[in-house]
Structures are given as structure tokens and as C-alpha cells.
One Martini backbone bead per residue (centre of mass of N, CA, C, O) as a GRO file, in nm:
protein
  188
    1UNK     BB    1  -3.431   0.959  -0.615
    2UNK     BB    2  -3.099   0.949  -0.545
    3UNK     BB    3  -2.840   0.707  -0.565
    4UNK     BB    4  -2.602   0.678  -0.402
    5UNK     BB    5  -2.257   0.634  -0.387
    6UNK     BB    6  -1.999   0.420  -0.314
    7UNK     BB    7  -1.704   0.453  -0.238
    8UNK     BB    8  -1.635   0.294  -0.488
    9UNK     BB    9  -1.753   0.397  -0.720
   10UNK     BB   10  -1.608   0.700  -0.664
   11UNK     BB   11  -1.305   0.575  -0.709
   12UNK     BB   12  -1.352   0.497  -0.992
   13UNK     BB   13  -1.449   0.783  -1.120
   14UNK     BB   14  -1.197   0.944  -1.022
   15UNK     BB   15  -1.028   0.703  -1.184
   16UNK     BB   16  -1.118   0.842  -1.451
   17UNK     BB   17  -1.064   1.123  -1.456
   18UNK     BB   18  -0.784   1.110  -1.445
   19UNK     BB   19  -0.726   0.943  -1.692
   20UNK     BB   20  -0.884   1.186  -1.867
   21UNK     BB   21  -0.707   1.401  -1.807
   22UNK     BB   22  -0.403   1.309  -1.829
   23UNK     BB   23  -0.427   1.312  -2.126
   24UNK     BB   24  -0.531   1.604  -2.197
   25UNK     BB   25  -0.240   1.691  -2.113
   26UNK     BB   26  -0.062   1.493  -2.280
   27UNK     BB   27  -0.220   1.638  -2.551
   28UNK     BB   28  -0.296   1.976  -2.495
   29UNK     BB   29  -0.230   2.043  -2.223
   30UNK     BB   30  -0.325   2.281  -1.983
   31UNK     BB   31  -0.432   2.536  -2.140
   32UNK     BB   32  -0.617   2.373  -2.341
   33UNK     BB   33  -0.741   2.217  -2.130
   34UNK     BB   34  -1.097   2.143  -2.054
   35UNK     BB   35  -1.345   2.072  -1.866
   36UNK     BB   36  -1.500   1.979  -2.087
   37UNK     BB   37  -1.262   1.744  -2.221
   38UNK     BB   38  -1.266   1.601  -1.958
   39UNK     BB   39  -1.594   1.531  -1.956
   40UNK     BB   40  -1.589   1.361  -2.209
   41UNK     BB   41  -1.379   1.143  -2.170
   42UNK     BB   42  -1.512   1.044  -1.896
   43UNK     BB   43  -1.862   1.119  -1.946
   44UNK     BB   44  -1.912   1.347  -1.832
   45UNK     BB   45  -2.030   1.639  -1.670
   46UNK     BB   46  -1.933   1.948  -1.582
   47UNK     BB   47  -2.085   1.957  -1.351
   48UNK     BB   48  -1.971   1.688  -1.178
   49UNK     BB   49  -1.688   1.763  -1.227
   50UNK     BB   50  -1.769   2.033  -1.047
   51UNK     BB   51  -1.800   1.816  -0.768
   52UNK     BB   52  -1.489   1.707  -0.764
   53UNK     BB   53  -1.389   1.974  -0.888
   54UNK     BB   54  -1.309   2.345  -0.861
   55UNK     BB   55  -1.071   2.291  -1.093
   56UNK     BB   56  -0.791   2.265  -1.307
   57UNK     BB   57  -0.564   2.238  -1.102
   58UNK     BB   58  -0.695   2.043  -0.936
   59UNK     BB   59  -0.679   1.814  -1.135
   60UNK     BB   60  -0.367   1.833  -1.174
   61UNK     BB   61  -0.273   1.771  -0.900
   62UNK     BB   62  -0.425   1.446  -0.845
   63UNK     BB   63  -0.292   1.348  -1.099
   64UNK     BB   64   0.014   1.404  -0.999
   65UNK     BB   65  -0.026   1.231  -0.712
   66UNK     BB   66  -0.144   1.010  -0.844
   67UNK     BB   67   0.082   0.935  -1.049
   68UNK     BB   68   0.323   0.938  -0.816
   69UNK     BB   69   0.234   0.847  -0.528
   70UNK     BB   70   0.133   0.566  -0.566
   71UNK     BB   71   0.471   0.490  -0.621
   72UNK     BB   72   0.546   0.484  -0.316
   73UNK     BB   73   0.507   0.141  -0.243
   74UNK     BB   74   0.694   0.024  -0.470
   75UNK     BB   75   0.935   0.146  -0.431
   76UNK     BB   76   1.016   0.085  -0.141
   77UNK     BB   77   0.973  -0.244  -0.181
   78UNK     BB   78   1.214  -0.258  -0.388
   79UNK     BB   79   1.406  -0.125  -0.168
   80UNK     BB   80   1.329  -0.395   0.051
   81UNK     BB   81   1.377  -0.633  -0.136
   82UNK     BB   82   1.491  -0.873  -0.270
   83UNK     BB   83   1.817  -0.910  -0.371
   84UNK     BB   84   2.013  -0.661  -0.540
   85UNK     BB   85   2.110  -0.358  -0.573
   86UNK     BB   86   2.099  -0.364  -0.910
   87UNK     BB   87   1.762  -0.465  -0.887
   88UNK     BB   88   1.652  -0.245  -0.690
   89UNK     BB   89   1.751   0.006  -0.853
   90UNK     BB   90   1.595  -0.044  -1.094
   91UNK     BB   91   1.312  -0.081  -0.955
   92UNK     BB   92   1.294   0.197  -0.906
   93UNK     BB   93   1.344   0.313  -1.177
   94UNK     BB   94   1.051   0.230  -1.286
   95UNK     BB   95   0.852   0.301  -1.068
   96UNK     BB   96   0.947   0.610  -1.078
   97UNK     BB   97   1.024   0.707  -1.403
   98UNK     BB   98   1.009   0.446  -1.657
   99UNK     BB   99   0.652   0.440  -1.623
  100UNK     BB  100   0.616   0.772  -1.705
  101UNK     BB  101   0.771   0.830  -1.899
  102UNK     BB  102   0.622   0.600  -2.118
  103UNK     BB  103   0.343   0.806  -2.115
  104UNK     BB  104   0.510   1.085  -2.209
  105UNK     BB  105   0.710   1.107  -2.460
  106UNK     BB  106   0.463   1.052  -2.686
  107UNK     BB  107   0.320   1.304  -2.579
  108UNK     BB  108   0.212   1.647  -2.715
  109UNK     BB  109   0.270   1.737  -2.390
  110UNK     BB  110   0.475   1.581  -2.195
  111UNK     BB  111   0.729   1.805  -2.139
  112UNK     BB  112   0.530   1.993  -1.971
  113UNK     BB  113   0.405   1.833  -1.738
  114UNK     BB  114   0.657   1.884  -1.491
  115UNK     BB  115   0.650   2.188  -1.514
  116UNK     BB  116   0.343   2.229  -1.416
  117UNK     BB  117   0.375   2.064  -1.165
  118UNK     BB  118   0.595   2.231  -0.998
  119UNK     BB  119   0.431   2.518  -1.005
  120UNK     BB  120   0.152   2.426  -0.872
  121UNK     BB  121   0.317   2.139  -0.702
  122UNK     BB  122   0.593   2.176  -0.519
  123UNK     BB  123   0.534   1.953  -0.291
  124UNK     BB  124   0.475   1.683  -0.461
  125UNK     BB  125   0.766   1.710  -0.562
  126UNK     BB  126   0.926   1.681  -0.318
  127UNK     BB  127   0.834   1.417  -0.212
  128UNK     BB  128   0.908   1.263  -0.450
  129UNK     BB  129   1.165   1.312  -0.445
  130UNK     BB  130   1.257   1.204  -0.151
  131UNK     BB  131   1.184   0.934  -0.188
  132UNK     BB  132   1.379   0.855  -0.395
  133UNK     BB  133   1.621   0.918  -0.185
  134UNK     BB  134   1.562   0.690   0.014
  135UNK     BB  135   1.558   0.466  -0.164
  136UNK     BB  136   1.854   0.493  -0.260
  137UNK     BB  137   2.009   0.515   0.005
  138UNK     BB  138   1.930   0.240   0.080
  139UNK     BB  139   2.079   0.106  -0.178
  140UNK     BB  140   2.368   0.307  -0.153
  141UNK     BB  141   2.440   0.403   0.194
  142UNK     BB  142   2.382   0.714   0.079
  143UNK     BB  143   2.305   1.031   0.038
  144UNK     BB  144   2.509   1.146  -0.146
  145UNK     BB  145   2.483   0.985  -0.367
  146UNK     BB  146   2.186   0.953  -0.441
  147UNK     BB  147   2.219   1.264  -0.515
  148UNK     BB  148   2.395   1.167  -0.792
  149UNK     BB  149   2.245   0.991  -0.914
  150UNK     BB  150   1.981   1.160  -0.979
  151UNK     BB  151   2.135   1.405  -1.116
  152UNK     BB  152   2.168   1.203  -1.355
  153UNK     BB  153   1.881   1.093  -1.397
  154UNK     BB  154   1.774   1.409  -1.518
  155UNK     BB  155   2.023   1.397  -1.751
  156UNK     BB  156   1.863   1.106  -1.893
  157UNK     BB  157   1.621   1.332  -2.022
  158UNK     BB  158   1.687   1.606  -2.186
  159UNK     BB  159   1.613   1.484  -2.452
  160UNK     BB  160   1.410   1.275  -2.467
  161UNK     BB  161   1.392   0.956  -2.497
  162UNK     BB  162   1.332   0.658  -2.502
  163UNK     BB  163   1.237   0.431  -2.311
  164UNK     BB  164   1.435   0.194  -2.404
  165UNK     BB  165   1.698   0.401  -2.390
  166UNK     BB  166   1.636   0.461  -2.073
  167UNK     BB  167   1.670   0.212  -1.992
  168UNK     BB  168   1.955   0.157  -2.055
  169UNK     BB  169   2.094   0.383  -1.914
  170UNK     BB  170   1.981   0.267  -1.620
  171UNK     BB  171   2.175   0.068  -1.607
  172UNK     BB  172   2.440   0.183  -1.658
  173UNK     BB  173   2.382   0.379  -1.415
  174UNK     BB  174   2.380   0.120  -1.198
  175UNK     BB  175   2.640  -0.004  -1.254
  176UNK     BB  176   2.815   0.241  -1.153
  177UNK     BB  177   2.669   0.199  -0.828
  178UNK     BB  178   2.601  -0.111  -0.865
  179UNK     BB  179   2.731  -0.392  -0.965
  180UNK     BB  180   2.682  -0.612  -1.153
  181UNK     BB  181   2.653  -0.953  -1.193
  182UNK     BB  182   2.832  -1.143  -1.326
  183UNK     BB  183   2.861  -1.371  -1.616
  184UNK     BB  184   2.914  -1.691  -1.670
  185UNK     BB  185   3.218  -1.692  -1.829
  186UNK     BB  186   3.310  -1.427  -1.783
  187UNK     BB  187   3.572  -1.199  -1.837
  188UNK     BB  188   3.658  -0.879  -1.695
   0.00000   0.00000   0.00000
């Protein structure tokens, strides 16, 4: 008789799955990527994969949701933080964009993840937007601006930068709508 798994195993088992499909979508792409690879990776037969997801497609929304949905109670939390506007803002920017681009930027195929994850679900990518937009407009006191920050901070991936250049730009750019604080002794 098989032992059932308690839900802490099932939920450990389902985000070693996400975390090994993951990998191998941001290395060999969405197209190349096979059932096989996802259960190789996670170490699981395809059969029990194909238990936990009903397919491909299955797998890469749960990624994306897991990876991306994940981050909104630290984001907002971020966003409702002691401090400064502007490390508020760097701070939603961290864990909203700087966490993942940092995970994708090196990765052979991580250019086309957001590209596949829009198309196949493009709800949890709005839901995505909305909060970054809610926790922004938060901290900069109006929704028009935050939408203009958004854009801006969209055109500071175009290039696909390193992690550190794209933190760098993220200062400048929260600088720009919410000055940081100087430091003492030096004059403006």
C-alpha cells in the first residue's frame, strides 16, 4: 500500500518541480524544453509529473505564477515599510524586477521567458503589472506617475543589462521621482 504524502511533502515536492522546470526553461527555452527534461531535472518519473501538471504549458504558468506572484506580499510590504520614498521604491524594485531579472539575465534562454510567459498567461502578467502599479502609485502619491515610472523602468531592461548595471540604472531612475536623501557634508 502507498504511503500519502502530507501537504508540507507535496508542497516541497510541487516547488522542487517549479524550480527544475524553471532552470530548464531559462536554459533551453520553452520549445526545447520536454516533460522528460522537467522530471529528470526535479528527479521524478514523467508519470508522477504528469500527475502534479497536465502538461507543458501547465508547468510554465505555475513557474510564472510561483516565481512572479510569490513576490507580491514582500513587495507590498516593502511598499508600506518604514523609511524613505526612495528606499521604498528601490526596495519594491528589488523584488519585483532586480530578484528575477537577476535570475534570467544570465540564462540561455531567459530573453524569451516573459516573452512566452505573456502570451500563454497573459492574466498573471496583468495581475503582475497591477500590483507593481498599486505599490508604486503608493509611493509616489499618484497613479499617472507610477505609470510613467513602469515605463521607464521597462525601457531599462531593452537592452537586457547586468543585474548590477540594471541596479545602478534603478537608483538613477528612483532618484529621479523621489530624491534620495543627501549625505552630510556635501552640498548640492
Amino acid at each position: 500500500m502507498a504511503a500519502t504524502m502530507t501537504e508540507d511533502e507535496a508542497a516541497a515536492r510541487r516547488a522542487k518541480v517549479l524550480l527544475a522546470a524553471r532552470w530548464c526553461f531559462l536554459n533551453f527555452g520553452f520549445a526545447k524544453t520536454s516533460f522528460e527534461d522537467i522530471a529528470r531535472r526535479a528527479n521524478l518519473s514523467r508519470t508522477l509529473l504528469y500527475r502534479i501538471f497536465k502538461d507543458k504549458e501547465d508547468i510554465y504558468r505555475a513557474v510564472f505564477v510561483d516565481w512572479l506572484m510569490s513576490r507580491h506580499p514582500a513587495a507590498r510590504q516593502a511598499t508600506e515599510g518604514p523609511g524613505r520614498a526612495y528606499d521604498r521604491l528601490l526596495a519594491v524594485c528589488k523584488v519585483m524586477v532586480l530578484e528575477p531579472w537577476s535570475d534570467m539575465v544570465g540564462a540561455p534562454m531567459g530573453g524569451e521567458f516573459f516573452d512566452v510567459c505573456e502570451r500563454l498567461d497573459p492574466a498573471t502578467d496583468a495581475e503582475h503589472r497591477k500590483v507593481a502599479l498599486e505599490c508604486v502609485a503608493a509611493i509616489l502619491g499618484d497613479e499617472e506617475s507610477a505609470e510613467v515610472f513602469l515605463l521607464s523602468l521597462d525601457g531599462l531592461l531593452a537592452d537586457q543589462p547586468t543585474s548590477a548595471a540594471l541596479e545602478r540604472r534603478l537608483q538613477i531612475l528612483a532618484g529621479r521621482f523621489v530624491p534620495p536623501a543627501k549625505a552630510k557634508g556635501k552640498r548640492a
